[in-house]
N, C-alpha and C positions, 0 to 999 in steps of 0.2 A: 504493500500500500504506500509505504514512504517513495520507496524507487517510481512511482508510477506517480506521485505528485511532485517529485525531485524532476524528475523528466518533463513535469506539463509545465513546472516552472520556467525549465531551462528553454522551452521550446517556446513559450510565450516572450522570454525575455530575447531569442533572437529574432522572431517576429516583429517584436518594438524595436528591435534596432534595425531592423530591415527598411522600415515601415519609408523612410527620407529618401531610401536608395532609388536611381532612374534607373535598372540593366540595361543594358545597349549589347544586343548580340554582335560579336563581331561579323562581322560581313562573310566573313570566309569558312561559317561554320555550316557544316551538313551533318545531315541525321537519317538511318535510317533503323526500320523496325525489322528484330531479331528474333521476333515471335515470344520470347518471353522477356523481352524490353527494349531498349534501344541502344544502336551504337550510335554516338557523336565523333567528330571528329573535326579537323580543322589543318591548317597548313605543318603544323607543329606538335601536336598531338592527339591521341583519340584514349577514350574511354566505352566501357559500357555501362548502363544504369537497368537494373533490371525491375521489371513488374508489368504485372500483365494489361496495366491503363495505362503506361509513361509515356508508349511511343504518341499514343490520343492524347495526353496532355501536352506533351512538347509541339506539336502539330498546331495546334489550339493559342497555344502560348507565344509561340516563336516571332510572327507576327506583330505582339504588342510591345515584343523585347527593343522598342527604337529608341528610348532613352525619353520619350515623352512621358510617361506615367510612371509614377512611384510603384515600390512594391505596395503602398498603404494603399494607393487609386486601385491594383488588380487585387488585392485581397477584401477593398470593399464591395463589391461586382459578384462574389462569391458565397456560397455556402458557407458557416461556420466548418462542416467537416473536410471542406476541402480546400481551406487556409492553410493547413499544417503543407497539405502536398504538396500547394504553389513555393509557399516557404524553403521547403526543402530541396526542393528544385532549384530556386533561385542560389540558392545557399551551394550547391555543388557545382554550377556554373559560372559565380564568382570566385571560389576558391581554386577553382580549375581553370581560370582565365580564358574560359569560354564567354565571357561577360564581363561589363566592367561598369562602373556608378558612370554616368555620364553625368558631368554637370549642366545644367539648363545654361544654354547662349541663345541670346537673342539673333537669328541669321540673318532675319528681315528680306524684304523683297529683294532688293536689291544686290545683295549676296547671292540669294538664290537665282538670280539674271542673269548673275557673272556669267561670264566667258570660263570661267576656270571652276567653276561650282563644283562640278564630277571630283576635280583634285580636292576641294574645300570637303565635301564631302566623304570623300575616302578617308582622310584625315581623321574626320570625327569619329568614325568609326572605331579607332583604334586609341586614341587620346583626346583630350580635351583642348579646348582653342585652337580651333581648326584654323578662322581666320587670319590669327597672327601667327603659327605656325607658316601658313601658307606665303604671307606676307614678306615672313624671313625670308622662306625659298624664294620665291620674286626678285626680290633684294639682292640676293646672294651673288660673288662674284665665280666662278665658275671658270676652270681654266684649262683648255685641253691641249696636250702636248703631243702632238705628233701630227699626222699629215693624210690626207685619200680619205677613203670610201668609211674607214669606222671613223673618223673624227670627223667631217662633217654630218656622218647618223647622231652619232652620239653629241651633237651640238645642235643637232636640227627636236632630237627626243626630248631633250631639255628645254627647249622654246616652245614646241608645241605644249610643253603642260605645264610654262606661265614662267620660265625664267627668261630675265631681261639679259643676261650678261652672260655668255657663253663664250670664252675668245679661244679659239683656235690657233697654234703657233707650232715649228719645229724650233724654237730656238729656245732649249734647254737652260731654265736660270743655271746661274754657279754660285750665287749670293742669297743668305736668306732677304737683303730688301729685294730684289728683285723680283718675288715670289708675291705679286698683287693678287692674292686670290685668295677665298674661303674655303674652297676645297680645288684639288689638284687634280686630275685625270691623267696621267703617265702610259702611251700606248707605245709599248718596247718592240712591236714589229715596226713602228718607225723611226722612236730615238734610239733605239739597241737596247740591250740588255745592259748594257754597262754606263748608259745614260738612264735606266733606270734606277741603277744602284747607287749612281750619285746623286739622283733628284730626289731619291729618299734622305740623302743624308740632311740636303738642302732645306726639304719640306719639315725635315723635324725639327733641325734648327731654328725653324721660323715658327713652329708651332700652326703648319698649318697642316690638315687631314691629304692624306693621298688615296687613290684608288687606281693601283697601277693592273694593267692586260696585258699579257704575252704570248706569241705563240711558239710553243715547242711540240716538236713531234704530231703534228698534224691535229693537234687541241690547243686553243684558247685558253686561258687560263687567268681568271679575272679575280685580282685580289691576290695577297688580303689586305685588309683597310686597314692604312699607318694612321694613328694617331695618336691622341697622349694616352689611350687609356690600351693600346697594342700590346702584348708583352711577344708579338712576333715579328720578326722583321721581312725585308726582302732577301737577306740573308739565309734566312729558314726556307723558304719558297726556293731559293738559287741549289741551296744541297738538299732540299727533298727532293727533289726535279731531279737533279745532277745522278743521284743515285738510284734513282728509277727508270731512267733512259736506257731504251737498249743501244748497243753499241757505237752505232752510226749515229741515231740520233742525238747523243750523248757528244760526239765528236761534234758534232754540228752547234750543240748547246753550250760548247766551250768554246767554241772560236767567235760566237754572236757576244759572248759575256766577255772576251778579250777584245770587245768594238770591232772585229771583222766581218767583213759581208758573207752571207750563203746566202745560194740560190736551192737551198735544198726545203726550206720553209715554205709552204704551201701559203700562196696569196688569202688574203680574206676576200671574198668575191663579196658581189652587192646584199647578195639571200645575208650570208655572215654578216655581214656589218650592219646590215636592220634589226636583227634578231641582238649581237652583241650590244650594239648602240645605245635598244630598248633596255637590257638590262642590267649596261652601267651606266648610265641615265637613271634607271630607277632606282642603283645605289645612292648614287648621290641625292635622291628625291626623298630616299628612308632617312639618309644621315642629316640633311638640313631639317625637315621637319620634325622627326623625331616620333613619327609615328610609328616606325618600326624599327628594331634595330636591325641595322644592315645585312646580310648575306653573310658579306666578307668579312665578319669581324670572325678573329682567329680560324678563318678558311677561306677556301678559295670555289671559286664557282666553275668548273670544267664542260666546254663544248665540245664535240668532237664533230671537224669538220665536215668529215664525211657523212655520217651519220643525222646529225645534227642534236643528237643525244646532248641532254645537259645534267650533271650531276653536282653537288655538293661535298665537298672532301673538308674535313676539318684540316685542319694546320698548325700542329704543334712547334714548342718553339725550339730551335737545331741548339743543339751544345757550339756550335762555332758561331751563333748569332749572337751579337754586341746586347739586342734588343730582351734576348729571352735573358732576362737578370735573376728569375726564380730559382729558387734553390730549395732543392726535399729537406725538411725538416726532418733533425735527426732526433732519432730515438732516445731519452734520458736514461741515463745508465740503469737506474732502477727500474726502471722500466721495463731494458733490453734485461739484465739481469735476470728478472722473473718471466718474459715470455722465453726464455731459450728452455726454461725447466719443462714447458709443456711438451708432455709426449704424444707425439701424431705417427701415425702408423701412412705414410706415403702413397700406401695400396690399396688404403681402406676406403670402403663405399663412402660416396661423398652423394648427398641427396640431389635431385634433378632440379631444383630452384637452384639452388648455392651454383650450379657448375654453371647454369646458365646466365646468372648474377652476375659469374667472374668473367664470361665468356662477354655478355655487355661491354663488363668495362676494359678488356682489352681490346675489344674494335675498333677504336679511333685509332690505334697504333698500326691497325692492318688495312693499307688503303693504297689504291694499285697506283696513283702518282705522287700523293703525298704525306705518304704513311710513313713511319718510323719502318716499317716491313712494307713487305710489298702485296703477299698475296700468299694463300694457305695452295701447298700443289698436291693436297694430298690424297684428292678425289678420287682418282683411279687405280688406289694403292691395296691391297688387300687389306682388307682389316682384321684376318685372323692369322695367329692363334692371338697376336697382340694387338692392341691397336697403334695406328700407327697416325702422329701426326709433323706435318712438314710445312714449312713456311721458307719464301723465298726471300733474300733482303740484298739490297746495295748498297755501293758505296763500302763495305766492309775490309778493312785491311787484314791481311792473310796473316792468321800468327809465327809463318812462317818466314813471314818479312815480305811476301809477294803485294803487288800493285791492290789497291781498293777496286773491287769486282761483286760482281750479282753472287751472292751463295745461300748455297741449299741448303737448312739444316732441319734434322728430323728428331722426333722425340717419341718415345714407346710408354705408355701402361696400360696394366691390366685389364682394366674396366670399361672406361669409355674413349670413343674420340677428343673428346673437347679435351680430358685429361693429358691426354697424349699432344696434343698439341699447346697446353700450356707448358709440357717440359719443352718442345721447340722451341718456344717465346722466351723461354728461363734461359735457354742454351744462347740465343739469338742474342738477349741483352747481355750477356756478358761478355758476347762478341762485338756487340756493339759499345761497349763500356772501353773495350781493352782497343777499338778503333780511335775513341776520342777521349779516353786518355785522361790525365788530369787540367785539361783545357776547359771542364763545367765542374773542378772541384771546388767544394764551399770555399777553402779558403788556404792557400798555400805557403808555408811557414817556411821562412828563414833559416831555423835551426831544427835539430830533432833531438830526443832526448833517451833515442832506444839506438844503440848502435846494431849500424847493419850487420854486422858481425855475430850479433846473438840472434838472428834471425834462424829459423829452418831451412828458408830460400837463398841464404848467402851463398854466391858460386863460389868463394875462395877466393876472387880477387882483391886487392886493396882497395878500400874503400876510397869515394872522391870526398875531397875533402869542402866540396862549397855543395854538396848536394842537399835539396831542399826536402821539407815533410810534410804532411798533413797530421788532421787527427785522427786518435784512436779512442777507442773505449776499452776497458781490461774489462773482463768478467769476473777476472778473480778479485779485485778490490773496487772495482766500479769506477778507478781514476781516470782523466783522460794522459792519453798520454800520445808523445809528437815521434811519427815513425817516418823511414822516409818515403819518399814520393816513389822513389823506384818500386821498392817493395810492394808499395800497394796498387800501382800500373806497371808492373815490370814490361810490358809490352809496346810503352810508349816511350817518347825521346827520353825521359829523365831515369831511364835504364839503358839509356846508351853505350855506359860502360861495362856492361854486362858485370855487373855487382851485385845482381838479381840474378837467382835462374829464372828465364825466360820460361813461364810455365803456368798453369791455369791453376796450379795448387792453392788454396785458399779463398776461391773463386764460388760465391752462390748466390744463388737468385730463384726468388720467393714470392709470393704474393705477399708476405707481412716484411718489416724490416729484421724480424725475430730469427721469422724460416730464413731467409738469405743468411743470415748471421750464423744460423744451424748449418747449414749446406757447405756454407765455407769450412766451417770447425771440422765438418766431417770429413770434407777434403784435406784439410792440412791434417787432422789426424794419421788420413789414409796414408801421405806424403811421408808419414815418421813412423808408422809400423812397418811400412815398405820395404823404407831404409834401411830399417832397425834392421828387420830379417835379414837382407840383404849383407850388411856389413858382420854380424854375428855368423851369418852361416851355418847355424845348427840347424838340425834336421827337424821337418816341418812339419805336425800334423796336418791331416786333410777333413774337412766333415761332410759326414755322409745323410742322407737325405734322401735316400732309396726307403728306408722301413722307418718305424715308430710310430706317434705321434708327430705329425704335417700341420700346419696352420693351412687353412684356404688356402691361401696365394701360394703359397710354398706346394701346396700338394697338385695346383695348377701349372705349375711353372716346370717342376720334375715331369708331369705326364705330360706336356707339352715338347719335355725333350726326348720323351722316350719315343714321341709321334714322329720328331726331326728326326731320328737318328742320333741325337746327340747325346755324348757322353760326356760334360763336363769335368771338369778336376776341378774343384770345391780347397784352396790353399788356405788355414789359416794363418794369418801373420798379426794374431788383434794382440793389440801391448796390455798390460797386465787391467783390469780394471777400466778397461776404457771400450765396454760394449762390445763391437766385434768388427773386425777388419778381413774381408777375403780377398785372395785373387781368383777369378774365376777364368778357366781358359779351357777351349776346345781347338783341334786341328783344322784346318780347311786348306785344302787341297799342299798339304803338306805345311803350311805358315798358321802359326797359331792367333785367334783371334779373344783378344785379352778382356778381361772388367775389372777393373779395381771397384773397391765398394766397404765402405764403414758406415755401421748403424748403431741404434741403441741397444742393440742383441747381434748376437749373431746370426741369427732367424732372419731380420732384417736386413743385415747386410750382407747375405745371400739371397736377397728378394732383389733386393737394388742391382747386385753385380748380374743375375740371371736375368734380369729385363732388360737390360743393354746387350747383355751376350746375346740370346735368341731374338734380341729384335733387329739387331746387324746381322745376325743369320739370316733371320726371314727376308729385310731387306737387301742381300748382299751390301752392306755396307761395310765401312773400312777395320780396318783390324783393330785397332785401337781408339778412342779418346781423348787420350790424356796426350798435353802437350808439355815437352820437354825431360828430363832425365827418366822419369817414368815410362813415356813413349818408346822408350826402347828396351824395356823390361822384356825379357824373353823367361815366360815362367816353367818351361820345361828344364831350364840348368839348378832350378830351387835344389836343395836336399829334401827330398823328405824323408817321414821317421818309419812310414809302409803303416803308421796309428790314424785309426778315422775316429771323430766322437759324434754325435747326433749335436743337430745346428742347437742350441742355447736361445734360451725365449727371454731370460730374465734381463729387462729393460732399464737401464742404466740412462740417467738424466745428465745434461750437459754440467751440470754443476759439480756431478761424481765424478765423468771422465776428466774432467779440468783438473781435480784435485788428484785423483792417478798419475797425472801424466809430473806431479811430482811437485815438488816446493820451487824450482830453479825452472818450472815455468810461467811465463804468462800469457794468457790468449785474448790477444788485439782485435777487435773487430771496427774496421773502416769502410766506413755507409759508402759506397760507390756511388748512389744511387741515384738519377738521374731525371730529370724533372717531364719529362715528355716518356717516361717508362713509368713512371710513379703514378701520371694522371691515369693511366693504364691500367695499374694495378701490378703492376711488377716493383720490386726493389733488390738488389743488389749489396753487394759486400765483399770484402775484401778479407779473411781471416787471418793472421799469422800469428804464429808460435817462436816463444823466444827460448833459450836454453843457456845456461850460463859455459854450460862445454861446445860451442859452436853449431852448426848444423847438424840435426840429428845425431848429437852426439859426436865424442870423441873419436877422430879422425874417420868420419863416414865419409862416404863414399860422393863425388862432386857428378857432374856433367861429364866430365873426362876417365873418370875414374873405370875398371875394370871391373865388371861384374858380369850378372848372368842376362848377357844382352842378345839378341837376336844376331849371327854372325854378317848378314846383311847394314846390318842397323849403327854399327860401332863407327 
């Protein structure tokens, strides 16, 4: 009885506050009936509202939504019992910006006379003061840069819908005064591309908006919109592009960005240049009046010539862009601290919202011209007995030191597709981390206060003595502490003097900053049980996983080998207390195809190294991984002891193995992480382990050093 006078209060009192409000549907909005209620929808989003009269009331309703009548004027016209429904209705149409309080303006005859009324009108629509809105745009000066067939459309579409000042020019200011104009229009198939990357500078200097078009690769490319509130530049736009071209085109898009002519850029004909004209013309109609926000704000609007297809690409901001100044905000020690303790099983069922959830928020990173990646290629792959996911990306520098190129990279588990393909997105960003280096790092330090020397990753060489650092986090006392730069980008120039080994060790990427932080640890774990066995040389148990007690995964994973043909060999090398370290390796076609792998059991970390191994089976992919002294691990010369024991389930927390791994160490975790991977949902990390006896211990084994290496590989 309370809850039901609790509720008539509450429903009464948003009724009186409704009661002032004018709704003004927006213009752009449709509806139709789904048999048990209705879908709405609009240019920007859609909903459903269910009940078996909604779609009759909306019908009903819709019509008187012009902003002339109050909720109070359509709820006096009605029924007591059928207040609440209008109410309610109104109530999830303004909260959903399907609707919006229009204020009463007087338009008078006269207005409605105008010549421009349809604009004046549209305006209302979407915001209030339509006619000084409109007024500004009138006003406004308007400046078009370039030359032919789009800058006369696009100067003639601005006139037609009431602006007075549209000037047309090829001559490119160099000065912010020189820059007479309210907004800028920059068309780089006439000034260049490298006359648009200096008018950018010019226009920001001056504080005035730009909205620059260019053609690359037989598409238009309109945006995105510079102004003060951009955090993308044409910068971002120059290396999305760059590293999504394919070859030729790519060649083509360097020599127009170096001010050189090609004849390889397909003309805008007249059809193109009415169509582009109308709608950047209509950019600059959304940005002056302020009725909508623009298209191009952090994206870019893509035609394609041929077609005449138009699409919308967001546009993140590039790590080499001056403009994208944002920075991931790092994890507080305590923070990091307590989420590395949580224990997550890697393999386990993950519910069909949550995957879909994640899979949302990494799509802006996946977009075929100007996505952080390019495009998933994994459609026609088999998806049993693993799933298997693949994403293509450019621009990537080769860990191997080779040129920046389009590469493939693929990711396997158990369960579903989308999983499988956020480990390619994990693999991608750290490729993409270790391409651009500490050029988007927070903040680069002078000195360091952890000598390279006590690193894991130290090659042996002398250290430089002006080398710079970042920060770190410890796990074991929460301090920050200053490591250096090499160390945590060994891949990039501030590892030039190979003072680092060049190698992915410590390297992980997560959806939280927790799991990256995890992924790292477990890699640089792997990095030092490795070693350890290697350098000790005592003979090695193996676990066996043929009989007992099988978790799921594990008992999928065996029968999945027994289907291959495959008979792996299961190496343990887990250091005392620190969950479980294997190497896992099979023959093919006489060269063995390896997985390293540490987890919180050893259960686990034969789940991890068998879904790498059998998913490079499945997909003939490369025999190993891992990049640098581990890459040449050839685990057929190990010793072993001919002792197998069943895999170990008992789950060891990041807090335990840290404190295993002994007093004389500490483990460093360095946010990598990346601001255009982050909005994604990916984060990054850097992990390293220090040791007061040098790498991996007393006199272990370097890069160079003699061990049980593949006789190819040395």
């Amino acid at each position: 009885m309370s809850t039901h006078t609790t509720q008539t209060t509450r429903d009464e009192d948003t009724a009186g506050a409704l009661d002032a409000v004018r709704p003004l549907l927006r213009r752009d909005v449709l509806y139709a009936d789904t048999g048990q209620g209705v879908f709405i929808r609009h240019a920007d989003d859609a909903f459903v509202m269910r009940g078996s009269s909604i779609y009759r009331w909306l019908s009903v309703l819709a019509p008187h939504l012009d902003g002339s009548l109050t909720v109070g004027d359509l709820r006096s016209s009605l029924p007591e019992a059928q207040q609440q429904m209008l109410t309610s209705l109104v109530t999830v149409l303004l909260e959903r910006n399907f609707a919006r309080d229009s204020v009463p303006e007087e338009l008078g005859e006269a207005v409605l006379d105008h010549p421009f009324a349809g604009q004046i009108e549209f305006i209302r629509h979407y915001v209030d003061a339509p006619v000084q809105r409109f007024e500004r745009f009138r006003a406004a000066r308007v400046q078009i840069l370039g030359s032919g067939t789009l800058a006369e459309s696009t100067a003639r579409i601005l006139r037609d819908n009431g602006l007075e000042s549209a000037t047309v020019t090829d001559q490119v200011p160099t000065r912010p005064g020189d820059l007479a104009a309210d907004v800028v229009i920059a068309l780089g198939d006439e000034i260049g591309l490298d006359g648009v990357r200096a008018l950018a500078r010019v226009a920001a200097d001056a504080g005035v908006p730009l909205i620059p078009a260019v053609t690359v690769g037989g598409r238009t490319f309109v945006g995105p919109l510079l102004d003060a509130a951009s955090t993308t530049g044409v910068d971002s736009l120059i290396a999305r592009l760059g590293a999504g071209l394919d070859s030729d085109e790519g060649a083509d898009f360097w020599r127009r960005l170096a001010g050189q002519p090609s004849a390889a850029r397909p003309a805008v004909v007249d059809q193109h240049a009415s169509m582009l004209g109308t709608l950047i013309g209509f950019e600059a109609f959304r940005l002056l009046t302020g009725c909508l926000d623009p298209e191009t704000r952090e994206a870019v609007v893509v035609q394609n010539l041929e077609t005449l297809d138009i699409v919308k690409e967001p546009l993140l901001g590039h790590p080499a862009d001056p403009r994208a100044t944002d920075r991931v905000a790092e994890t507080p020690a305590d923070e990091l601290r307590a989420a590395v303790d949580v224990l997550l099983d890697p393999e386990a069922e993950v519910e069909s919202r949550a995957l879909h959830e994640q899979a949302d928020g990494y799509l802006d990173l996946v977009r075929h011209h100007t996505g952080v990646f390019r495009q998933f290629t994994d459609l026609e792959i088999d998806q049993s007995p693993l799933k298997v996911g693949r994403v293509e990306v450019g621009g990537l520098v080769g860990r191997d030191g080779s040129a920046a190129a389009r590469r493939t990279i693929t990711g396997f588990h158990t369960r579903t597709p989308l999983q499988a393909r956020f480990r390619a997105l994990c693999e991608a960003s750290l490729q993409y981390v270790d391409t651009w280096g500490p050029e988007a790092a927070r903040q680069v330090l002078e000195q360091v206060d952890v000598p390279v020397t006590t690193l894991d990753v130290w090659s042996g060489l002398a250290p430089q003595a002006d080398g710079t650092g970042v920060w770190a986090t410890s796990l074991v006392t929460g301090d920050r502490r200053r490591v250096p730069t090499a160390a945590a980008y060994p891949f990039s120039s501030a590892n030039a003097g190979q003072q680092v080994l060049t190698s992915t060790v410590g390297a992980g990427a997560a959806a939280t900053a927790a799991d990256a932080a995890i992924a790292g640890f477990y890699s640089a774990v792997t990095f030092r049980a490795v070693m350890t066995a290697v350098r000790r040389g005592a003979p090695l148990d193996t676990v066996e996983v043929q009989g007992g007690e099988l978790g799921t995964v594990l008992r999928f994973l065996t029968d999945t080998c027994r289907t291959l043909d495959l008979s792996p060999v299961l190496v343990d090398v887990s250091l005392p207390g620190c969950g479980g370290t294997v190497i896992a390796y099979v023959e093919r076609d006489g060269e063995p195809v390896v997985a390293l792998a540490t987890g919180a059991s050893v259960e686990l970390a034969v789940v991890d190294a068998l879904v790498s191994l059998v998913g490079r089976i499945q997909t003939d992919g490369p025999a190993t991984t891992e990049v640098g002294p581990l890459a040449d691990l050839d685990p057929r010369g190990l010793p072993l002891s001919g002792l197998s024991r069943p895999a170990a389930t008992e789950r060891l927390s990041v807090t335990a193995m840290t404190a295993a791994l002994g007093p004389d160490t500490d483990v460093l975790v360095v946010d990598t992480g990346l601001p255009d991977l982050a909005q994604g949902g990916i984060r990054t990390a850097r992990v390293l382990l220090t040791t007061a006896s040098g790498p991996s211990g007393e006199d272990a084994p370097l890069a160079s050093d003699d061990g049980p290496t593949h006789p190819e590989r040395r």
